[in-house]
N, C-alpha and C positions, 0 to 999 in steps of 0.2 A: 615099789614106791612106798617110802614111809612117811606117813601123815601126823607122825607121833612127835610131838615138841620134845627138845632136850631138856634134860635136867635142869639146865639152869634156866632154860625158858619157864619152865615148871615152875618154880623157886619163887622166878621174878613175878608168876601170873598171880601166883598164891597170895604172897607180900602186897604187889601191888591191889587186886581185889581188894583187900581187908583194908589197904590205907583208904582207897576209893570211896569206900562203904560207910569206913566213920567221919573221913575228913573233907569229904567231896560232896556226898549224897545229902547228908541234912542240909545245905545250904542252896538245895537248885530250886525250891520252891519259892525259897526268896527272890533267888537269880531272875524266876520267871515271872513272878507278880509286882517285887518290890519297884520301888521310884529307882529313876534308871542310877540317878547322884550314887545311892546306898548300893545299886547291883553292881557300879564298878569300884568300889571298895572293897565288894563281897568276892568280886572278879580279880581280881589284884593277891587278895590273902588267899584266894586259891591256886594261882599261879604263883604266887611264893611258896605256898605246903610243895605244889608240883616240884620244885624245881627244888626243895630240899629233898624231895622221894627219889632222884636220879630220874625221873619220866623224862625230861627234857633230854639229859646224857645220850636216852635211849633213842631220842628224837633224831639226836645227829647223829647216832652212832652208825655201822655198817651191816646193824642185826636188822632185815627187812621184818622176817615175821615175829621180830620179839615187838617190833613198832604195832603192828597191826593186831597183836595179842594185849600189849598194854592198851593201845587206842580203846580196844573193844571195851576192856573194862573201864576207863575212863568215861564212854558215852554212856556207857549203862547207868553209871551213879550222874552225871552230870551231861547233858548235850553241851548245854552254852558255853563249859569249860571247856571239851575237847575242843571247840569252833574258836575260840579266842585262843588257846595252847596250839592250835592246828596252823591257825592264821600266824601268830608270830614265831613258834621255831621251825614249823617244817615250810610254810611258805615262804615267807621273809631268811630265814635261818639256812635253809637249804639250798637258797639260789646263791648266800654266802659262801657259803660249807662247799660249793661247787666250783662257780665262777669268780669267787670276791677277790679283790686284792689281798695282800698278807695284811696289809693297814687295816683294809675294809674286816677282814677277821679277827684279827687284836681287836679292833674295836669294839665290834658288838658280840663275836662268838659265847665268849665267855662270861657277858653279861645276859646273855639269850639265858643259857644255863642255868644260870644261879639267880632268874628269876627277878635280875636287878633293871633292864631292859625289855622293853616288848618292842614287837618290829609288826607293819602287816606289810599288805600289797596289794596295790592300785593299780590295774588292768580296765578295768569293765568301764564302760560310761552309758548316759540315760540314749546314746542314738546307737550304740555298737556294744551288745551286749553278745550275741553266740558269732559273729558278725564281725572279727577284729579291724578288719581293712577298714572300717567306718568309723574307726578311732579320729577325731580330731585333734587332741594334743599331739602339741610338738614341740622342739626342743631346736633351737637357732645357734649356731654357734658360731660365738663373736672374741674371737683372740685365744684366749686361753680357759674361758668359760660358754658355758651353754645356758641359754635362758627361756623358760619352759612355759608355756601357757596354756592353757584349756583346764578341765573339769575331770572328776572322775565319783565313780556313785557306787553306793555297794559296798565298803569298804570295810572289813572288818578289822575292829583294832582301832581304827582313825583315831577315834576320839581318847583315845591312851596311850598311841604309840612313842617309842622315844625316835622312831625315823619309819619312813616310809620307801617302799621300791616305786618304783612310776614306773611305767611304759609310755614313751612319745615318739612321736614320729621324729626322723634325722635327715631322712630320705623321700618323699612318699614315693617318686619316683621308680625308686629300686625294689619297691615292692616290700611285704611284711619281711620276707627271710634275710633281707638286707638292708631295707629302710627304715628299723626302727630300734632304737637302742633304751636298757635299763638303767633309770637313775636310783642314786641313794641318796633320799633326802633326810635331813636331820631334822626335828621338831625347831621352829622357832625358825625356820627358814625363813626369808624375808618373803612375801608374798604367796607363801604357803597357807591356804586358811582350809579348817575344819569343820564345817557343820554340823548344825544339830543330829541329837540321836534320832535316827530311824529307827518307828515302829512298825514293827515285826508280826507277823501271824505264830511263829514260833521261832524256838533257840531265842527267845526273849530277854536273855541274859547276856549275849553276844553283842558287844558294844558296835555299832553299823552305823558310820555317816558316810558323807560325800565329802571330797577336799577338792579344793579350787588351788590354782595355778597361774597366777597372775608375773608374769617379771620375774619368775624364779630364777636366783641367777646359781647356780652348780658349777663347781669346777670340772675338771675332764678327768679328775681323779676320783670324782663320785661314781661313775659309769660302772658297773657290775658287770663284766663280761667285756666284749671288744663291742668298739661303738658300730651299731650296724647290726650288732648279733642278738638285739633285744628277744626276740619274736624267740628265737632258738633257742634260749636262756627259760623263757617263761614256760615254751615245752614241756622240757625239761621237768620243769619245777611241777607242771599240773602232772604229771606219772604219778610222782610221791604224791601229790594233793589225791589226785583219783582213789589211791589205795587207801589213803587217811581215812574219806568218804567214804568208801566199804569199809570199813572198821568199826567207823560213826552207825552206820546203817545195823551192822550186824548187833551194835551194844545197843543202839533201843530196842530192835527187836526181841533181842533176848531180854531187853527189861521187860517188855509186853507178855512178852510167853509167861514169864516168871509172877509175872501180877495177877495172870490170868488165872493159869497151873493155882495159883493161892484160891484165887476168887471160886473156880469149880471147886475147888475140895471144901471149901468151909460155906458157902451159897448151897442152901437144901431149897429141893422144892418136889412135889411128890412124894417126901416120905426118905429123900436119898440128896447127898450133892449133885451139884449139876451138870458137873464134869461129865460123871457115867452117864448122862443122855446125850444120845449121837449128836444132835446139835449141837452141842459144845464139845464135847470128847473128840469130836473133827476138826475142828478149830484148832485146839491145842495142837492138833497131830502136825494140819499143813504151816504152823509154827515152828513147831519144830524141823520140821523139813529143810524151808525157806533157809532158813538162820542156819545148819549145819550145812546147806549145800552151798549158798552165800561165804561162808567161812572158808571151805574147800574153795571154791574160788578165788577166794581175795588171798590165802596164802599162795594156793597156786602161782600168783599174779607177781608176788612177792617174792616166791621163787625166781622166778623168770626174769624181775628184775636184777637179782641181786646176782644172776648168771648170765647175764645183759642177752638174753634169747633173741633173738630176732623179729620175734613176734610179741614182745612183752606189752607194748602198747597195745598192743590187742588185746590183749590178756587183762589189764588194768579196766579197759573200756568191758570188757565184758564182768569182768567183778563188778564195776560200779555198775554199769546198767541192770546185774541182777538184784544186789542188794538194796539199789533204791529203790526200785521196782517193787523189789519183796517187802520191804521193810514198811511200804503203803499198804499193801494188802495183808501182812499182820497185824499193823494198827489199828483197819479197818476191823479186821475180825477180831482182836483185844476189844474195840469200843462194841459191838453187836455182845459180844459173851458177857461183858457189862450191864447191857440194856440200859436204862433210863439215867440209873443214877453214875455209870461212866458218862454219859452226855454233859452233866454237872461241871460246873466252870470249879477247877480250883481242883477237882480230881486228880490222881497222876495219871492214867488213861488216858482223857483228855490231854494232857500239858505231852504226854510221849504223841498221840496223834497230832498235835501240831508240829511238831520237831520232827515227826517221819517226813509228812511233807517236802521240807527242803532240799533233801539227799535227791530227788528226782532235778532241780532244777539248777543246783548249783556247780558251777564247775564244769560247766558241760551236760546240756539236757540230755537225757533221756534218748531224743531225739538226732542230737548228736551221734550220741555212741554208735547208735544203730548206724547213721552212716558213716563213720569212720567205720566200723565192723564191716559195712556191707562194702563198700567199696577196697580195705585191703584184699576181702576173696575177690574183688571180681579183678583185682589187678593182678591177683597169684594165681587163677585161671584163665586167663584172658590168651 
């Protein structure tokens, strides 16, 4: 087994770090404190630098672990960018890049890339959140158009996107794997409305409303996938989402260790840094752990995908369940190795502990993984 990146993964890790560092990282402090107006201007110039760096290329491209190798370095210098870059080319961009028409890809692919375009994606709602069958929108279809009604909440991207994916029911009948088909809406839809930004506990710079669905009227040529195949399509799409999230997970953590790793060596107390005392010198260690066994993971995963394993979904569900996992209990021990003055609002400690948080409940809780995990063994022993 070789765990060694190629050459040109190498290359792209190096270049991209360093672009990360100067053109990404000063700007997440604003991301996360400033007025939301200023953070999506700040949002927007950083997903232009993105997308003149080739990150997005990499986005759609067929390199799994080069994705989850830039990813890392992206959450490290920025969360709320990777989440806004996440949400519109590997969510939005890759249910394209998969299922879309040749139209549907002339259209947006190439402006996903070049940073001219953002896309997210509407799934989730305030009564059907781990829960899809409890979805209430739907979608009617009357001649040669489909016209959409209900609500969706959570939405990343909403409030800048130039089109949205939806999920509505077509069928309820037939059930999620047959009853529900993907739309692509285009900003400025007739009955399409955005609400306000949602505030956040963290990724505070990740632009998050809700968009209502009133009389949308779509043609049958928006549909992403075959109508009926919504639920299957959105599958799909959450594997790469799941592994994005282990990526995301593994770059704060290793921002954490890294703050830390500083903070023990230059924090004296005793006569000595405080690293050298087991109390924190343990800390550091199961950081370090977490973040390379997490990493082994989430490429594993991304092997798997990219050799369509049989069990890859498994594999994704267990990268993300460890990294989000871990990536809480090194924040936790980042902010303890801090003491007082990590507690400090405005700290980056603080601002990476709010941001670990989400990786556990986004995309599939926690709770989740565990029973997709437990239930593929108990059907492959059964």
């Amino acid at each position: 087994m070789n765990f060694e990146l190629t050459d040109n993964q190498k290359i792209q890790q190096a270049e991209f770090a360093k672009f990360c560092k100067e053109n990404i990282a000063p700007q997440a402090a604003a991301l996360d404190s400033g007025p939301k107006d200023r953070a999506v201007g700040i949002l927007q110039s950083n997903l232009k630098k993105l997308a003149g760096s080739g990150y997005f290329d990499i986005l759609l491209g067929d390199d799994l672990i080069a994705q989850c190798v830039a990813g890392e370095e992206l959450a490290k210098a920025c969360p709320s960018t990777f989440m806004a870059a996440m949400s519109s080319v590997t969510a939005f961009g890759t249910a394209l890049k998969l299922y879309g028409t040749a139209a549907q890809k002339d259209q947006y692919l190439a402006g996903l890339t070049k940073g001219e375009k953002t896309g997210c994606l509407a799934y989730t709602e305030a009564t059907a959140g781990s829960d899809i069958s409890l979805m209430q929108t739907k979608a009617e279809k009357q001649g040669g158009v489909y016209i959409l009604n209900g609500a969706k909440d959570l939405v990343t991207n909403a409030p800048l996107a130039d089109a949205c994916l939806v999920l509505a029911w077509t069928d309820p009948e037939a059930g999620l794997e047959k009853g529900t088909t993907l739309f692509l809406l285009e900003k400025g839809t007739a009955g399409l409305g955005v609400g306000g930004f949602s505030e956040t506990m963290g990724l505070c710079g990740a632009p998050i409303s809700s968009i209502t669905l009133e009389n949308c009227k779509v043609a049958e040529h928006a549909v992403v996938g075959a109508p009926g195949g919504g639920f299957g399509v959105l599958q799909t799409v959450l594997e790469y989402i799941k592994l994005a999230l282990s990526s995301m997970s593994i770059g704060i953590g290793v921002a954490c260790q890294e703050i830390s790793t500083l903070h023990g060596k230059t924090k004296k107390a005793f006569g000595k840094p405080i690293g050298f005392f087991e109390g924190v010198g343990a800390k550091l260690a199961i950081m370090f752990t977490l973040n390379d066994i997490g990493r082994m993971l989430t490429h594993r995963a991304a092997w798997g995908m990219a050799e369509e394993e049989e069990e890859s979904a498994v594999l994704t569900s267990c990268a993300k369940l460890f990294t989000s996992e871990g990536v809480n209990e090194i924040a936790d021990l980042a902010m303890q190795a801090h003491g007082g003055h990590g507690y400090l609002k405005g700290t980056l400690v603080e601002k990476l502990y709010r941001d670990a948080r989400f990786a556990s409940i986004a995309y599939g809780t926690s709770e989740m993984q565990r029973a997709f995990i437990a239930r593929n063994s108990l059907n492959k022993f059964k």
